[in-house]
C-alpha positions as CSV (number, residue, x, y, z in Angstrom):
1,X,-30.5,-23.5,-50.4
2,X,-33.1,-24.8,-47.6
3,X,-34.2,-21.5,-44.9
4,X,-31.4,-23.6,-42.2
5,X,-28.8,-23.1,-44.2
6,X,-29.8,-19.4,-45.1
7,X,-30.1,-18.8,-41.5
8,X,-26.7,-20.1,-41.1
9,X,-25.2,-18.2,-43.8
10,X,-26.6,-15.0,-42.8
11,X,-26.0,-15.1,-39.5
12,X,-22.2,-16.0,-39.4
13,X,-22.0,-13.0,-42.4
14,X,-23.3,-10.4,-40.3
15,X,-21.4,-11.6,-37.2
16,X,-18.4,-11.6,-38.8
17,X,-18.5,-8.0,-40.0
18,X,-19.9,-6.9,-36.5
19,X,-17.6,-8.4,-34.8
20,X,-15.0,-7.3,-36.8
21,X,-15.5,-4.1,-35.7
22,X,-14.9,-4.9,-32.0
23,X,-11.6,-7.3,-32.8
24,X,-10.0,-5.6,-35.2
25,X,-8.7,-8.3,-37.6
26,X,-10.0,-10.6,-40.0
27,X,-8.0,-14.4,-39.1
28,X,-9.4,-13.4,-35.4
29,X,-12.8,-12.8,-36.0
30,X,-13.5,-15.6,-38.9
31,X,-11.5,-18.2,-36.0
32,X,-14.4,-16.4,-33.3
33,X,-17.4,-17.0,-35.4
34,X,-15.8,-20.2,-36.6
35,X,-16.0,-21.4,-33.2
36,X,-19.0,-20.5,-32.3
37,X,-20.6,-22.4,-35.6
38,X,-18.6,-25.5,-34.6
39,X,-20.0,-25.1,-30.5
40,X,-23.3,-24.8,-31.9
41,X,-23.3,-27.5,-34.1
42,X,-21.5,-29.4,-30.7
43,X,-24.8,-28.3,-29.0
44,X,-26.5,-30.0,-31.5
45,X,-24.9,-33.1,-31.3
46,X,-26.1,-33.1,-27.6
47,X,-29.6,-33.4,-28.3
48,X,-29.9,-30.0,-28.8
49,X,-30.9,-30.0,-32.4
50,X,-29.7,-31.9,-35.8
51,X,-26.4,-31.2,-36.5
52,X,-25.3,-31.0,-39.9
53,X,-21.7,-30.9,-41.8
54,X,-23.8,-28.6,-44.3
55,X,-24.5,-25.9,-41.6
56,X,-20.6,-25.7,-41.4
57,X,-20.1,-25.0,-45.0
58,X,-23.2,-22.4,-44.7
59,X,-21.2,-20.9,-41.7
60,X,-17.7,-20.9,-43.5
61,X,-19.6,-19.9,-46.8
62,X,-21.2,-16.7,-44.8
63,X,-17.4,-16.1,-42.7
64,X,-16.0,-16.1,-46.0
65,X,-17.7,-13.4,-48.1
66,X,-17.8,-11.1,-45.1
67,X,-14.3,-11.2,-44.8
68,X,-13.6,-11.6,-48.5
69,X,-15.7,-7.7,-48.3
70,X,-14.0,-6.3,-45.5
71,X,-10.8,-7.1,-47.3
72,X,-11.6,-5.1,-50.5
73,X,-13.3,-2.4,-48.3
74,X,-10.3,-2.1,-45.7
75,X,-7.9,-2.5,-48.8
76,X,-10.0,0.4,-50.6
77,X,-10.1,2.7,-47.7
78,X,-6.3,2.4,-47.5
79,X,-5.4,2.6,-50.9
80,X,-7.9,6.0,-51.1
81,X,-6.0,7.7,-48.7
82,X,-3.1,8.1,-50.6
């Protein structure tokens, strides 16, 4: 994986779980990082870098395992309670 599309994947990863903590849900806050991937990418397109589909995939790769770990920590926080 080039250093772009590490940069990518870490930085939609930590984003999601920090702004998880401020929204509250996971569909909201993978849709808010999401978006700001795609604008980015957008940006790009208008000659402010090189956009790439494979950023995307870095950024829904990164959105992904966050949420896929806030699940099973949420999930194991609930079921501990019990």
């Amino acid at each position: 994986m080039s250093p772009d599309k590490m940069l990518h994947f870490f930085v939609c990863f930590e984003l999601t779980l920090l702004l998880y903590l401020y929204i509250g849900t996971i569909h909201k806050t993978a849709l808010v990082v999401f978006s700001i991937g795609v604008s980015k990418e957008v940006l790009d397109m208008f000659g402010y870098g090189h956009p790439e589909m494979l950023d995307l995939v870095a950024d829904v790769l990164g959105i992904s395992l966050a949420s896929i770990l806030i699940y099973f920590v949420m999930n194991y926080k609930i079921n501990s309670n019990e």
